[in-house]
N, C-alpha and C positions, 0 to 999 in steps of 0.2 A: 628576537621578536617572538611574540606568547601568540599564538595562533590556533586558536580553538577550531572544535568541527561547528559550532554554532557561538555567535558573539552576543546576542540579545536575545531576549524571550521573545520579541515581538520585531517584526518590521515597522520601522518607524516608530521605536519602542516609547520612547519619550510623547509625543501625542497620543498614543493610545494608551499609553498609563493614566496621562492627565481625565478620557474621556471615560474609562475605567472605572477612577473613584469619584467622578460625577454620578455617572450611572447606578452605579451601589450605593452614593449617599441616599439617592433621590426615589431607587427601586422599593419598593413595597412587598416584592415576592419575588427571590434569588431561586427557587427550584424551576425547573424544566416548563416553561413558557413560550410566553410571546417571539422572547428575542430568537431561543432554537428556532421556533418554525418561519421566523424571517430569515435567520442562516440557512436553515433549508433550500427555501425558495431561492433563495438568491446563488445554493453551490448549485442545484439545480439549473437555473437559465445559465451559469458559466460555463458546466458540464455540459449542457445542450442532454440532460436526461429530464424526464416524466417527474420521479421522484427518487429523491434523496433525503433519509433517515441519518439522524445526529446521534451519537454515543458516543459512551463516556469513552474511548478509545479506537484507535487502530485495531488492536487485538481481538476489543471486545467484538467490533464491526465484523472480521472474520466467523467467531465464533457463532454472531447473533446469523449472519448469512447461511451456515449449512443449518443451526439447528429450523430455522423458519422452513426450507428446504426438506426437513424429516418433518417438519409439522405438517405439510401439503402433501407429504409423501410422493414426491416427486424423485427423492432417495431415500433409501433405504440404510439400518445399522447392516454393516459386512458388504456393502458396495464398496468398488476399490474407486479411490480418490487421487488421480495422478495430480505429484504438485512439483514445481520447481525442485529444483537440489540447490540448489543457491540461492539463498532467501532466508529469511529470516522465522526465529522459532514456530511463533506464534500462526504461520500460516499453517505450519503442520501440525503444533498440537491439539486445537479442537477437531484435526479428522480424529484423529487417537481419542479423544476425550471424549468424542460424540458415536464411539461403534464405528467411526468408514476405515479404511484400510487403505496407509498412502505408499502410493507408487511412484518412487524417486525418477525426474527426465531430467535427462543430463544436458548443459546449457554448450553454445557456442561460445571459445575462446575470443573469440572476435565481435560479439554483442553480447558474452556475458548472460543469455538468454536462451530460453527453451527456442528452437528452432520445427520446421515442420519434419525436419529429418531427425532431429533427438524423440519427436513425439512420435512420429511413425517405429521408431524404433522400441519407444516403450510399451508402444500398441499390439507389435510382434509379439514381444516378453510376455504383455498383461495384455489378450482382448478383452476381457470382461471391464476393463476401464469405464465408471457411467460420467466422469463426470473431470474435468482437469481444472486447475483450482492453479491458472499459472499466476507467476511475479512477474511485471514487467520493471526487474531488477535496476536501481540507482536511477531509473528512467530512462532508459534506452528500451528497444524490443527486437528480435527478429523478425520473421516473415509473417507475423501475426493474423494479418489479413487470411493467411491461405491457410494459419492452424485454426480459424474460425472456420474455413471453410469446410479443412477433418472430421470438425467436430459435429457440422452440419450432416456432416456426410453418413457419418458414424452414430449419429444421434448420442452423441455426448455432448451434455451439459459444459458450456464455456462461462469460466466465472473468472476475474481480474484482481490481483491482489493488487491496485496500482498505489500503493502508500507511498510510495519514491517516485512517484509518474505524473502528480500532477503538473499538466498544461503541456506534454511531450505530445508530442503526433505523427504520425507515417499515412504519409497519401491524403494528409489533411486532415486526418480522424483522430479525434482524442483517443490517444491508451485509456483505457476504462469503458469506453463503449463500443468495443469490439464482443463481448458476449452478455449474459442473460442480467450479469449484475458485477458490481464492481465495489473496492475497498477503499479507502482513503484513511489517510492519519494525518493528526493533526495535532500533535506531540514536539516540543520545544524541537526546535531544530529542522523542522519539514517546511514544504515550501510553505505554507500559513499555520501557523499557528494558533492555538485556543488552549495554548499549555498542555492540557488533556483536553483528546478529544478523537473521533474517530465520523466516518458517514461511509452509509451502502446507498448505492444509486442503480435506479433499474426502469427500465421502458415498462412494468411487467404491472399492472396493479393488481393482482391476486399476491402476487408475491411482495408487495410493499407492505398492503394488508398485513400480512402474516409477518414479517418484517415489525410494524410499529405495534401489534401484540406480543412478540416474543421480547420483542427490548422492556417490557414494562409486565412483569408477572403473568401475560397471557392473558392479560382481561381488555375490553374491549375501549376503555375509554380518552382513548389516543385516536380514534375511526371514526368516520362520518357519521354521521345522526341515520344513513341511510345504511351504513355498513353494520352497526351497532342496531338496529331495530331487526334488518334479516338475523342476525346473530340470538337476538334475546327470543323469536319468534323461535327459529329452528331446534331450539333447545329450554324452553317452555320456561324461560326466566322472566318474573315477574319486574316490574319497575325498582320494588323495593328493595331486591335483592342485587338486581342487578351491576353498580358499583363493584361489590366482593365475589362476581363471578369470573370463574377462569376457563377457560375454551380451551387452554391448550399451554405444552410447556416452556416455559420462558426466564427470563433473567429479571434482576434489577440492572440494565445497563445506561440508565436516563444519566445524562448530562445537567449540568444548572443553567440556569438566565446568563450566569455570570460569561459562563466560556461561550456559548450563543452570544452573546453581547459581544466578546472579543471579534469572533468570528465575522461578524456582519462590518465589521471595522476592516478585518484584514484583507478579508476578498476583494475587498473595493482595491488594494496592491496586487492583485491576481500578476495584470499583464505586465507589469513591473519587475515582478518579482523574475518571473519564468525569464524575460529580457534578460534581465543580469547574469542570471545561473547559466544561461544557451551563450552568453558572451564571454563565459569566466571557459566554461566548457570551452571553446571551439580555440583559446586561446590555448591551452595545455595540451590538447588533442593534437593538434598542430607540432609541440615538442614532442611527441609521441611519434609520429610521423617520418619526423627529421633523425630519430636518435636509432642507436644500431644496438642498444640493452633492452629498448622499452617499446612495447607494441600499444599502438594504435586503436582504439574501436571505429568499427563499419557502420557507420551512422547516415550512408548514402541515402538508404531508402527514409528516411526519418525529415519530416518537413519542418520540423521544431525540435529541439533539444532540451527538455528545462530538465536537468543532470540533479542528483539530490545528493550528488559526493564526486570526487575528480578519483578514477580506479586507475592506478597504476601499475600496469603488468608487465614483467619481467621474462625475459627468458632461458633466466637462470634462477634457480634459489639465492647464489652466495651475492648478486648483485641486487635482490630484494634486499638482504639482510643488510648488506652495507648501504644501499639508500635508506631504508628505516631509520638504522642508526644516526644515520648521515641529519631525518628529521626533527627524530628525536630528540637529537643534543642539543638544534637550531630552536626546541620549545616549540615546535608542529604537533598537534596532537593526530595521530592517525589509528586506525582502527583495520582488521583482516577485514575484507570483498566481507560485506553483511557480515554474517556467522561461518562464513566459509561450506564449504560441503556438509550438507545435515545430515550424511549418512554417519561422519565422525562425529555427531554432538551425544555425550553420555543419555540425554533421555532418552534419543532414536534407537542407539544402539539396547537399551534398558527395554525398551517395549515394543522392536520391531525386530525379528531373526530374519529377515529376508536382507541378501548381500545384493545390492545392486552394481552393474558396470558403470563409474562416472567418471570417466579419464579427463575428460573435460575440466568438470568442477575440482576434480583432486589437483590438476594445475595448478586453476585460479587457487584453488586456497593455498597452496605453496609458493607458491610465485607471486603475488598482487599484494598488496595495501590500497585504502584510499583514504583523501585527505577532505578536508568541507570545501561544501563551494556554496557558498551564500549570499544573498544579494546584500549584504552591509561587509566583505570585503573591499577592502581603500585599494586602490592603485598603488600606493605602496607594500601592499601586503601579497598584490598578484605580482609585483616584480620579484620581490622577494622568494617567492616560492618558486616562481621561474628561475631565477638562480640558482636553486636548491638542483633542480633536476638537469642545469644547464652542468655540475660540478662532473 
């Protein structure tokens, strides 16, 4: 049985194709429109956030968040930027790529996640930390509630990578709106898809401002007619010129009508979607539980579970290596916990000499795999795999 980490480009791939090449026959202008700023609107009242900015990525969304952040000077280049250790590249490369300095916090074996004791301890290491920039990994979290409250405490900048998190919760709260601003992807295989595609969401509107200027060259024509006239005033730009002026430094990261268009499609499966993924999860978690190789995640404190992969961890190496095998032969495609520990990926190691403590993460990356968990999984395809782990 051929069992992919993702089965279709879309949920409910087949109707949203059909409404797809409607839309493009009938559209008049496929660049960055109408349709984003109704996807907006609409992740926005799902998120229960102010405002939500659409990009052409995940990655990009990271990137576009600190530099908007150095545009407000709210950070600083050579601030240390503590980030996950278990997570994926691209959370860490724009601190490196934009002057901040990341400081590795090692995750809980048991949630797979930055804890308030991993962050208290990398507080010790690094006080001068302005700003933590965590993952809420596969879509689980720890005690995230109380690392908002560190950060409170501490006057550190809480910001959410949640790209694997949409629609998870702990104490009723969506992951993503526990600090100042949040990430989301929207890349074949995540809970909604728009093929490519990315959004930063934030309570903050000085910071969205700066936000939907940096995503588009730093000029202002993305802003309110109210936001856009203090701007041209403040800085003595005439009407005519104004179009080709730039305030400040920014990207090409716009999105099209086209993925907009997807998006406003797919969200309407939001509660669907998360449904399936929290009932594929709670079925495997359960084999985790019962089995005397394979540990469990702590998902007590969590009121919702929508999982963006099934993390399988071992408490040996040599019985990781023989389940892998064991999937791989069966045509399971599985993948290492995200990128594993970032402290071992060649660009960290290439552009950071600092040796962090991650006993934690060096585990999960020696011991774990995980496999998809999607909502167009058949009930023959979850017994199947329950098999696989029952051997």
């Amino acid at each position: 049985m051929n069992i992919k980490l993702q089965k279709n480009t879309f949920y409910n791939s087949e109707d949203t194709s059909k409404k797809l090449v409607q839309f493009i026959s009938e559209a008049k202008i496929l660049s960055m429109g109408e349709q984003c700023k109704l996807f907006e609107k609409k992740f926005s009242f799902k998120q229960k956030r102010e405002y939500s900015i659409y990009v052409n990525s995940g990655s990009s969304a990271n990137l576009l968040l600190l530099q908007a952040l150095l545009n407000l000077g709210r950070i600083s280049k050579g601030d240390h930027v503590a980030v996950s250790s278990l997570t994926w590249a691209t959370n860490i490369m724009p601190v490196i790529q934009l002057g901040l300095i990341p400081v590795l916090v090692d995750c809980e074996i048991e949630t797979l996640n930055v804890s308030s004791n991993t962050f208290k301890e990398a507080l010790r290491r690094t006080p001068e930390i302005k700003v933590l920039f965590i993952t809420n990994t596969l879509g689980f979290c720890s005690d995230i509630a109380e690392i908002s409250n560190i950060c409170k405490t501490e006057k550190i900048t809480l910001l959410e990578d949640n790209c694997e998190a949409l629609g998870s919760e702990t104490n009723k709260k969506l992951l993503g709106n526990f600090g100042l601003a949040s990430t989301f992807s929207f890349f074949v295989g995540h809970h909604i898809s728009t093929i490519e595609g990315g959004m930063v969401t934030t309570d903050d509107e000085q910071l969205a401002n700066a936000l939907i200027m940096a995503r588009a060259h730093g000029w202002d024509r993305n802003l309110s007619k109210s936001e856009q006239k203090k701007l041209r005033v403040e800085n003595n730009i005439d009407e005519f010129y104004s179009k080709y002026s730039f305030y400040d430094l920014g990207f090409n990261l716009r999105s099209s009508d086209i993925n907009g268009f997807i998006g406003t499609i797919q969200i309407d499966y939001w509660d669907e979607i998360v449904h399936k993924r929290e009932r594929n999860f709670k079925i495997f978690n359960e084999i985790f539980m019962n089995s005397k190789k394979m540990r469990s995640l702590d998902v007590s404190h969590m009121t919702k579970v929508s999982s963006f992969a099934i993390p399988v961890i071992f408490d040996r190496m040599i019985d990781k290596e023989k389940f892998a095998k064991i999937f791989m032969s069966a045509d399971v495609e599985i993948r290492p916990m995200i990128a594993g520990n970032m402290q071992k990926q060649p660009f960290f190691r290439k552009y950071i000499k600092t040796s962090f403590s991650l006993k934690n993460s060096d585990f999960i990356h020696e011991n774990s795999f995980y496999f998809g968990n999607n909502a167009d999984l058949e009930d023959s395809e979850l017994d199947f795999l329950q098999e696989l782990l029952q051997k």
